[in-house]
C-alpha positions in Angstrom: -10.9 -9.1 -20.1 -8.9 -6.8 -17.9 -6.2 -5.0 -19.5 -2.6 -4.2 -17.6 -0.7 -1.5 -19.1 2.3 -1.7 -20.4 5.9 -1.9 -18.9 6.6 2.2 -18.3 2.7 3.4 -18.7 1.1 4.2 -14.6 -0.4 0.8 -13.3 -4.0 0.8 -11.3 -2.7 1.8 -7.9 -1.8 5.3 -9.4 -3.5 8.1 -9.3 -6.3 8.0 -12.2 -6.2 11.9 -12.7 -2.8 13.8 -13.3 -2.4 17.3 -11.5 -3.4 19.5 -13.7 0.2 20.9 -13.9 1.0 18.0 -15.6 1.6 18.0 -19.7 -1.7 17.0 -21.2 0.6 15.0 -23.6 3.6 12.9 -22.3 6.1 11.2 -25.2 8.5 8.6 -23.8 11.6 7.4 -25.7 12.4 3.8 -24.6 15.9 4.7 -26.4 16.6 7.8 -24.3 15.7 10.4 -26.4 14.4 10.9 -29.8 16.5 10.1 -32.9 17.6 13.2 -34.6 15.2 12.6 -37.6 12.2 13.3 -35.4 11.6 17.0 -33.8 9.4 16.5 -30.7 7.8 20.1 -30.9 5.6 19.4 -33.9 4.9 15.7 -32.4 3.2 17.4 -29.5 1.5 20.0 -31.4 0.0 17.6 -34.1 -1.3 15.2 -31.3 -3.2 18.7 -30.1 -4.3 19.3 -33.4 -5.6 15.2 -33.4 -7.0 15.4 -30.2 -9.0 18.9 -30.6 -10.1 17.6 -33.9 -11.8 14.3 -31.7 -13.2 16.7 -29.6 -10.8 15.8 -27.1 -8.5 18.8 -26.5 -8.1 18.4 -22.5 -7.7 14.7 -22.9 -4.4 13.6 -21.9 -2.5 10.9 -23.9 1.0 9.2 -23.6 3.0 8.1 -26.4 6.0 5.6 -25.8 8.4 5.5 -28.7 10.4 2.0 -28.7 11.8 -0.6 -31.5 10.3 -3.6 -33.1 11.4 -5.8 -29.9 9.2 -4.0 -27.8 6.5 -3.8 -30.1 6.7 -7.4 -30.3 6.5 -8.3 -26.8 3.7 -5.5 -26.1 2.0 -6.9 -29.3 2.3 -10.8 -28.2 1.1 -9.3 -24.8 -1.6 -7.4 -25.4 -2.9 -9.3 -28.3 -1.9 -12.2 -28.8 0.2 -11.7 -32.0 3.8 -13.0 -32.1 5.0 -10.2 -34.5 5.7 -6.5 -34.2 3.7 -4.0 -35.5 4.5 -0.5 -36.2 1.8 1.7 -33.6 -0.5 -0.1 -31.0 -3.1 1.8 -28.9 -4.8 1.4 -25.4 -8.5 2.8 -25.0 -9.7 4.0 -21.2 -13.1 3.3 -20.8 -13.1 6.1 -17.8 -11.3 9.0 -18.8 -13.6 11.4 -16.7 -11.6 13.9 -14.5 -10.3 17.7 -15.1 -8.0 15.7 -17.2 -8.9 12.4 -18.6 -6.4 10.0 -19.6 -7.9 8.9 -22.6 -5.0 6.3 -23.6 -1.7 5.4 -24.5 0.3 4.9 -27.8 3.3 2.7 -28.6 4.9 3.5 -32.3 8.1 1.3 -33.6 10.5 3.7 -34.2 12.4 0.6 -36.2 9.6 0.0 -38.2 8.6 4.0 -39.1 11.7 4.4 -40.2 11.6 1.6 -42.6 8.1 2.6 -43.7 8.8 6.1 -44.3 11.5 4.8 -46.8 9.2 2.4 -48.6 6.7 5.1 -48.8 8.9 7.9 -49.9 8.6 10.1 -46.7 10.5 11.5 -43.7 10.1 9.2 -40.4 8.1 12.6 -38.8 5.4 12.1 -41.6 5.3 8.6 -41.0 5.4 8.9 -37.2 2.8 11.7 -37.2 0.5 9.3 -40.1 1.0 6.8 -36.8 0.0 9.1 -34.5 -3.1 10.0 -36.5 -4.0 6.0 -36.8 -3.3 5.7 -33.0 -5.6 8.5 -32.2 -8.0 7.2 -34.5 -8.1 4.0 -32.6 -8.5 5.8 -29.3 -11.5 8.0 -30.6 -12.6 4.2 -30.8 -12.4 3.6 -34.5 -11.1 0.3 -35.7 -10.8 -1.5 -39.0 -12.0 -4.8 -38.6 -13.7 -4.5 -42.0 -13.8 -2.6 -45.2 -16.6 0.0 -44.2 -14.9 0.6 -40.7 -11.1 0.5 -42.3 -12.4 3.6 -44.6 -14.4 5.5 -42.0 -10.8 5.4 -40.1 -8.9 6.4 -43.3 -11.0 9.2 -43.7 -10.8 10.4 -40.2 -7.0 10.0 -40.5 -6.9 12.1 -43.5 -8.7 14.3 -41.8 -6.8 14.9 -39.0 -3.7 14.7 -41.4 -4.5 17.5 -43.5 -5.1 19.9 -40.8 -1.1 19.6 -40.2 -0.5 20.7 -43.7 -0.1 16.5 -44.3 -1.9 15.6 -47.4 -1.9 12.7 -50.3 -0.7 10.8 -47.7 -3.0 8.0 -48.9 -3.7 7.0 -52.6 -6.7 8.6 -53.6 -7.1 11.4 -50.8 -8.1 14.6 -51.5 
């Protein structure tokens, strides 16, 4: 199955390598910036911290930030799921190159904010615990099943706790 990219993200006929002066992590507000709950600095520097924990620390990775509409529709899309979800991924198989795109990252903004209340949080620990899961998934974990859900959780924790982010699920340590 061949995969488009989503509305915003660079299509096939551009270049598959960034110059290097690019940033090797692009965030994208579909609402023109990013609500005043959410600080982009430590966004940025967690995804670093993600990516160099996956081995990954000159992998490039963009991030679009949108609400539950556009979730939806990338979700139905994508996936084939008429519902929105709160972060979706997208994997490159080739993400060779001085810097490899290694994927992209859609969060609902909508629906981390109403997570973070029903979980007792800020929306930038929810959006970062989203971050982690997206990463997780383009490390190429999944959670299909139980044994694959928990080898993700652990990872996630992982990479949680080393931005000072811990208990963030029941029965982490």
């Amino acid at each position: 199955m061949t995969r488009r990219n989503p509305p915003g993200y660079p299509q096939k006929n551009q270049p598959k390598n960034p110059p290097e002066t690019d940033p090797v992590i692009g965030l994208h507000w579909a609402q023109g910036g990013p609500p005043p709950s959410l600080r982009e600095a430590p966004l940025v520097s967690a995804l670093e911290s993600f990516l160099n924990h996956l081995g990954r620390s000159q992998a490039r990775v963009s991030v679009m930030f949108g609400d539950d509409a556009a979730l939806h529709e990338l979700n139905r899309r994508f996936r084939g799921l008429n519902r929105p979800t709160d972060v979706l991924s997208w994997r490159y198989a080739d993400d060779s190159g001085p810097v490899p795109l290694l994927g992209e990252i859609a969060i609902s903004l909508e629906r981390a904010e109403s997570q973070a209340g029903e979980n007792g949080w800020n929306m930038q620990t929810e959006v970062l615990r989203l971050l982690a899961h997206g990463c997780a998934h383009l490390a190429g974990h999944d959670h299909r099943d139980d044994a694959e859900e928990q080898g993700m959780k652990a990872l996630e924790i992982e990479m949680l706790s080393g931005v000072g982010l811990r208990d963030i699920y029941p029965g982490d340590e």
